[in-house]
TITOR-498927 format. One record per residue (C-alpha): x negated, y negated, z; residue in three letters. Coordinates in steps of 0.05 Angstrom, whole numbers, plus 5000, padded with zeros to 4 digits. Last residue first. Layout:
<rs>
XYZALA;...
</rs>
This chain:
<rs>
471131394375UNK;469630934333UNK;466831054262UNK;463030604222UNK;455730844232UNK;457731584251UNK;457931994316UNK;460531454357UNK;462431184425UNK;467030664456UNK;474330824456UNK;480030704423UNK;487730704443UNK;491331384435UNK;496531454375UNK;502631724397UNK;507731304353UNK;503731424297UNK;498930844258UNK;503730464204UNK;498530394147UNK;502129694123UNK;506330134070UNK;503330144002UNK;507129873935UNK;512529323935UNK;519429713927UNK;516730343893UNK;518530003830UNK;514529433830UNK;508429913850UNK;510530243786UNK;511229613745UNK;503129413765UNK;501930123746UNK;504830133673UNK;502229473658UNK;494729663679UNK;495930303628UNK;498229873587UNK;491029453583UNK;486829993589UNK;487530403520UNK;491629873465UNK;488929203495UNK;482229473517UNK;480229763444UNK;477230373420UNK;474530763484UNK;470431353496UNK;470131283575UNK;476230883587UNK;476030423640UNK;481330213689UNK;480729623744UNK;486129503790UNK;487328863847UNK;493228883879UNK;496728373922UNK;501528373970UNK;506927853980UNK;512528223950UNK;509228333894UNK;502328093876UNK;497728193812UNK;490628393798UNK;485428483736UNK;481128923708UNK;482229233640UNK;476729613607UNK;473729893545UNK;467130343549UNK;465030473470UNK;461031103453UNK;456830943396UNK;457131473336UNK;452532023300UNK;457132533328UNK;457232273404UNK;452731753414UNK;450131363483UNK;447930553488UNK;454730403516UNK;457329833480UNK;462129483519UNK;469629273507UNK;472828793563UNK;480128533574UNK;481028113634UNK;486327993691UNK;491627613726UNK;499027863731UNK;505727523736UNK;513227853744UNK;518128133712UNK;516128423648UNK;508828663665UNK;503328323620UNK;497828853614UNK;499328873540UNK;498028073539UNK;491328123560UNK;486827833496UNK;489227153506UNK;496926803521UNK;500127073585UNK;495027513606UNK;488327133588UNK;492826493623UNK;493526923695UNK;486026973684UNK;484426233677UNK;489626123732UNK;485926563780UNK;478826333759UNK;481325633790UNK;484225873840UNK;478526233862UNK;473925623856UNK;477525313900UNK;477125763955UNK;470325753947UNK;465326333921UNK;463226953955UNK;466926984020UNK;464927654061UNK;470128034089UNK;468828364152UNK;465629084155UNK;471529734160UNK;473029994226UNK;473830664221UNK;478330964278UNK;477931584322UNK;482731954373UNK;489931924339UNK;494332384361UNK;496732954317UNK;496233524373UNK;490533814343UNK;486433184340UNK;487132624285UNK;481932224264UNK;483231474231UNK;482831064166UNK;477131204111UNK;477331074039UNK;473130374036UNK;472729803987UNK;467829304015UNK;471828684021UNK;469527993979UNK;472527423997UNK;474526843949UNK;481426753946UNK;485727353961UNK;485627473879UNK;478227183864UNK;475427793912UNK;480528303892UNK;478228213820UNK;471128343841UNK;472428953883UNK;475729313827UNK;469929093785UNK;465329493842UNK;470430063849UNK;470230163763UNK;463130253779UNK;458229763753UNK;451829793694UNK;447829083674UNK;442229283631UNK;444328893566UNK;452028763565UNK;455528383623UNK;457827723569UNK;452327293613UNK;447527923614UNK;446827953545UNK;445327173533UNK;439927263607UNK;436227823568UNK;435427403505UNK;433626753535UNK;427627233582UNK;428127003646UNK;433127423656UNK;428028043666UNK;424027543710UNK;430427543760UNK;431428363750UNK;437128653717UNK;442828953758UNK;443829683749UNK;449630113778UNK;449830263853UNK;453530833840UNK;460330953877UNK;458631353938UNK;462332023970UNK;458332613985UNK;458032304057UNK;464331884062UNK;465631154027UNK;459130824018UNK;458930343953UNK;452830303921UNK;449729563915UNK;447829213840UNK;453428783839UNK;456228663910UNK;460427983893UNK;454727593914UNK;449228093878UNK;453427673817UNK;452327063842UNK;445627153852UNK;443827323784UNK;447126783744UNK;443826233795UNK;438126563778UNK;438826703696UNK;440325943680UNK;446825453686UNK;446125183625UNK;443425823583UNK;449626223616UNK;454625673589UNK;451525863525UNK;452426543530UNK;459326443546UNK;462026023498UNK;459226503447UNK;461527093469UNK;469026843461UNK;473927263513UNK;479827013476UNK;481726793547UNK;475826633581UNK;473826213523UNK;480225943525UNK;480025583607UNK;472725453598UNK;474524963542UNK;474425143477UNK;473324813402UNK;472925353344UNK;474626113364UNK;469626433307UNK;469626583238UNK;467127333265UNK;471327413323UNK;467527923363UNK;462227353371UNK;456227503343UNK;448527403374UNK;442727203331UNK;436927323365UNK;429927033356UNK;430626553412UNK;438026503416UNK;441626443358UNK;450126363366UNK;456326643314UNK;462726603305UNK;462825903296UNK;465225753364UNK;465425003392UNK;463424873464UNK;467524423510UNK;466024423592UNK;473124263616UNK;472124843673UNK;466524313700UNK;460324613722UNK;459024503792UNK;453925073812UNK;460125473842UNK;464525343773UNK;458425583735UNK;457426213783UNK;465126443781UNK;465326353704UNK;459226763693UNK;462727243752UNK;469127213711UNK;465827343646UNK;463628083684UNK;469728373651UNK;467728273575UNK;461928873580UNK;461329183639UNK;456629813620UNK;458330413667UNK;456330643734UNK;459831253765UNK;464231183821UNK;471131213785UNK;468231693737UNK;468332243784UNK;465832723740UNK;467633473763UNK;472133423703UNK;465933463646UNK;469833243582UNK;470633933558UNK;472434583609UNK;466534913625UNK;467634963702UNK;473734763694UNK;476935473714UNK;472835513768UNK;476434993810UNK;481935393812UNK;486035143876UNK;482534443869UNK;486134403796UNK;481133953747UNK;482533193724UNK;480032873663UNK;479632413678UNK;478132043748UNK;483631733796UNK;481931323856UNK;488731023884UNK;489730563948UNK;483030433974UNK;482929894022UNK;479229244008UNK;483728844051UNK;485828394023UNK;486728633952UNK;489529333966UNK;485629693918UNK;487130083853UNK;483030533816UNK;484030783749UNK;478231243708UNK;476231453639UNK;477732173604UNK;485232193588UNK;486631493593UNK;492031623532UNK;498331143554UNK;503331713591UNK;497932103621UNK;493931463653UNK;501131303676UNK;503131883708UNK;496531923750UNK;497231183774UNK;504231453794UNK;501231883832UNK;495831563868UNK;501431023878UNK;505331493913UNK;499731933958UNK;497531243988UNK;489831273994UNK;487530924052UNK;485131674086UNK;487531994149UNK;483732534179UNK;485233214195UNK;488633564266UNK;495433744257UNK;494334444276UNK;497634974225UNK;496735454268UNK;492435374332UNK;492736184341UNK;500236494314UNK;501037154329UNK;506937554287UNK;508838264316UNK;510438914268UNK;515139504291UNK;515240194303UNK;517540634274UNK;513040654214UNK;506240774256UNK;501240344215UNK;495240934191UNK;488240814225UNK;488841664218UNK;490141744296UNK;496441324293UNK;495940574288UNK;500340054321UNK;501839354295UNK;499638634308UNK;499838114244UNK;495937524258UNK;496736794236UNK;491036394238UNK;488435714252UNK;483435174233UNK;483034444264UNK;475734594268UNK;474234794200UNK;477434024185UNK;472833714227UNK;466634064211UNK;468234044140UNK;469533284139UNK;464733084081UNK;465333694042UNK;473933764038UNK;472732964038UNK;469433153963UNK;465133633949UNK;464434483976UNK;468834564038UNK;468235284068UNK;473535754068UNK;470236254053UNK;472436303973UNK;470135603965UNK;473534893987UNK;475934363939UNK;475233633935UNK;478933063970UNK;476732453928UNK;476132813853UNK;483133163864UNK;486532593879UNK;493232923849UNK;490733543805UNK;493134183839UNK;493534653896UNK;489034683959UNK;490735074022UNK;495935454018UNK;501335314070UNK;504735964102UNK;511836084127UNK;513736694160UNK;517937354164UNK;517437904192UNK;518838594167UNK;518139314210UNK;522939144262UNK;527038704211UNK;526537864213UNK;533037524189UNK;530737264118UNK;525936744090UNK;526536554029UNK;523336753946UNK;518937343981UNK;510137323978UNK;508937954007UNK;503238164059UNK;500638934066UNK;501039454115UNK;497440164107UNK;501840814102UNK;499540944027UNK;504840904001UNK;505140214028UNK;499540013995UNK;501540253932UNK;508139783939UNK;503939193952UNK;499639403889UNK;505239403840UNK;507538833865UNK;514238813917UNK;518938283919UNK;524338523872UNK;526338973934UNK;523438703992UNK;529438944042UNK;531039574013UNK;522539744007UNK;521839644082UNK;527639874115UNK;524240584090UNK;517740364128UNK;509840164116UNK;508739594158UNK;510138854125UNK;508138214141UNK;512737694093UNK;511337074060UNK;514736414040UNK;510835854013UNK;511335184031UNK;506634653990UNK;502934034026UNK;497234544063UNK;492533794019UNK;494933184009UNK;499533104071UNK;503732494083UNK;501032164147UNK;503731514108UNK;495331234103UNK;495231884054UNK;493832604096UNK;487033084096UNK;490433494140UNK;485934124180UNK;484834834160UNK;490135484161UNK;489836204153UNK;494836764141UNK;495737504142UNK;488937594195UNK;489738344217UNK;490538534290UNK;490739404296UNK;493939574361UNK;491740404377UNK;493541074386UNK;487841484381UNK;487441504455UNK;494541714459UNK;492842334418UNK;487542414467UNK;490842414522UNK;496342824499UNK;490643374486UNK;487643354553UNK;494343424584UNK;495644054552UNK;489244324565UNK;489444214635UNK;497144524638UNK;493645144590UNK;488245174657UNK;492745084716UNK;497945664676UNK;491046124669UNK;488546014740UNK;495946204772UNK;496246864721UNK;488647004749UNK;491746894818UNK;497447244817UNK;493947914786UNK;490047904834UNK;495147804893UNK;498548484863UNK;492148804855UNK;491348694933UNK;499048854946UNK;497049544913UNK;491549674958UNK;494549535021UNK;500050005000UNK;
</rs>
């Protein structure tokens, strides 16, 4: 008996040891199926700082697009049907989860949520100013370049959380979470530029042929930057497209140097006026002057007859001009026009300066030739259409000269303001007399000389035709630079615009309608750029800076 309960109790145990042991294996292999288990985090969307107009309207994350995070389940399919690519619906074949751009947002399934996303860069408007960024991320020219650190630092994602079996596969079942880090921040900076009259300066250059010159407009009293369009244009969101593309659209031709021509009368005009020369001054036009060994033509060949300063500005007579030059001599010439900033680059953000240009030298004009060139702005003078802009803006707010500048305020995250630029003071450049003057000559080349196309219907506008000889050939030919620069006010602000046309024929039929079409525009949008309203939260400044002209 004692035996027998002894095998019994043996037996007990080993069966005892056995149901311990499969229960230890049992629970060894649920834990490690749940250790395979696993939340997966995968980026769906990504966002970088504003670059906004002086309204806080965005130029850049300014298009809504509708999208979709998606795990691998029957609901799925139903509820993205029509939606799906060919390689969206491989991928969920293939058990992995995969993004969907969908026409609107719907009520979010377990397995399907929805969100908006803003893409980053898309299309022509100011593309030249705010650049484009490369396949990282990263900004590559423009302000996308000059404010990279800023505007990677007002980056966010969105993240799609799901759960993974064993295999790295998304579980069907269950379903899909959305995490949002410092999305769509508000943080950027604020430019001058005002996103309407960029555009409409856009329309118009399409509208009258300026399809490879450039159109800038400034607010005249302020030197603000209102519009800086180059053509051709490229699309920032396929920048690589262009790269070959004719007429080189990576040019920004509104800060490149070009020959003046006719334009840089004013400043001759400016300068005599200054040195008391008498706007009466009478010279009679043949058509033609000698100087030194030179014989120099006036573009109307049996010439303009008897002028005063008044005419010649007006019918733009070579002539008149070159003599008045001879009076008044090449130094008084010259430093009137490094007065008006002739001959200086123009700083607006790093990666962003309009060319110095080229200003001749005083014992260059000491030469009769040299200085008759230079007093109709043809020889070596060069100037960016920002500089001429800056000229006209000068004799429209009567007589200073404001830096043109691009740059407003900071934002943070939140949207508040936290840094301003503070642009330089005006400088005055010639008397207030002398500006009215040169305004009522110009105001007369509208109304009766060489700028009648730029004449809008209802109101007044200043300005000059111009038509240089470039020095460069294209097919055995001279490539001619015509321009219209000029300035007019509505609603008690004032404008001043320059356009140039890079392979012009003449000013009145390419420049001069184009000026026309923008001056009626700003008309239009019910007197042009708002007074740069700053936001109701904006934080007062505070000492400190990491740049030359920025407070902080």
């Amino acid at each position: 008996m004692k035996r027998v309960l002894a095998l019994l109790t043996a037996i007990m145990l080993i069966f005892s040891g056995l149901l311990v042991r499969l229960a230890f294996l049992m629970t060894s292999e649920l834990g490690e199926v749940g250790a395979a288990r696993s939340s997966r985090r995968t980026v769906v969307a990504r966002s970088r700082g504003y670059i906004y107009d002086r309204n806080y309207i965005p130029l850049v994350n300014g298009k809504t697009v509708h999208r979709a995070a998606v795990l691998p389940c029957g609901e799925a399919r139903r509820l993205l049907e029509g939606n799906l690519s060919a390689d969206e619906a491989k991928k969920l074949d293939g058990q992995k989860p995969c993004v969907v751009d969908t026409y609107y947002l719907r009520a979010d399934a377990g397995c399907v949520k929805y969100f908006d996303a803003r893409p980053r860069s898309e299309g022509f408007s100011a593309c030249h100013i705010l650049g484009y960024v490369n396949a990282e991320g990263k900004g590559v020219v423009g302000i996308e370049n000059s404010f990279d650190d800023l505007l990677s630092a007002a980056s966010g994602t969105v993240e799609a959380v799901y759960r993974t079996d064993a295999r790295g596969n998304a579980i069907p079942t269950d379903d899909i979470d959305l995490v949002k880090t410092n999305y769509n921040s508000k943080g950027g900076v604020v430019l001058t530029l005002d996103d309407r009259i960029q555009r409409l300066c856009e329309d118009a250059a399409a509208k009258n042929g300026l399809d490879r010159g450039a159109l800038v407009v400034l607010d005249a009293d302020t030197g603000e930057i209102l519009a800086c369009a180059s053509f051709p244009e490229y699309d920032t969101g396929d920048p690589g497209a262009y790269l070959n593309a004719e007429g080189s659209p990576f040019l920004n031709r509104a800060l490149n140097a070009y020959a003046v021509g006719s334009v840089f009368k004013t400043v001759t005009a400016a300068a005599a006026l200054e040195n008391g020369v008498s706007p009466d001054r009478k010279y009679t036009c043949t058509g033609s002057v000698t100087v030194g060994d030179t014989v120099f033509r006036c573009h109307r060949h049996e010439g303009h007859g008897e002028l005063d300063m008044t005419g010649a500005l007006a019918h733009s007579c070579n002539t008149y001009f070159i003599t008045l030059a001879q009076e008044l001599g090449g130094k008084k010439l010259l430093a009137q026009a490094k007065k008006f900033g002739f001959g200086e680059a123009i700083f607006l953000s790093d990666g962003l300066t309009a060319d110095a240009g080229t200003l001749p030298a005083a014992k260059t004009l000491a030469s009769p030739g040299e200085l008759a060139n230079f007093a109709f702005g043809q020889g070596t003078l060069s100037a960016s259409p920002l500089r001429l802009a800056a000229l006209y803006a000068a004799v429209a707010n009567g007589g200073i000269c404001h830096e043109p500048y691009l740059l407003l305020r900071q934002l943070n995250d939140n949207g508040d303001s936290v840094a301003e630029w503070r642009p330089s003071p005006g400088t005055r450049v010639i008397s207030g007399n002398t500006a009215k003057i040169l305004g009522e000559m110009l105001e007369k080349t509208v109304t009766e000389g060489s700028g009648k196309n730029a004449k809008p219907d209802a109101f007044s506008a200043a300005g000059k035709t111009a038509t240089a000889q470039s020095g460069e050939y294209e097919d055995g030919r001279e490539l001619l630079r015509t321009w219209f620069c000029g300035y007019f006010t509505v609603r008690g602000a004032t404008y001043a615009v320059a356009v140039v046309k890079d392979d012009g024929d003449s000013p009145t039929r390419d420049c001069a309608p184009v000026f026309r079409a923008v001056a009626e525009g700003i008309a239009a949008l019910g007197g042009g750029a708002s007074q740069d309203p700053a936001p109701s939260h904006a934080v007062p400044e505070e000492a400190g800076t990491t740049a030359a002209d920025l407070t902080t």
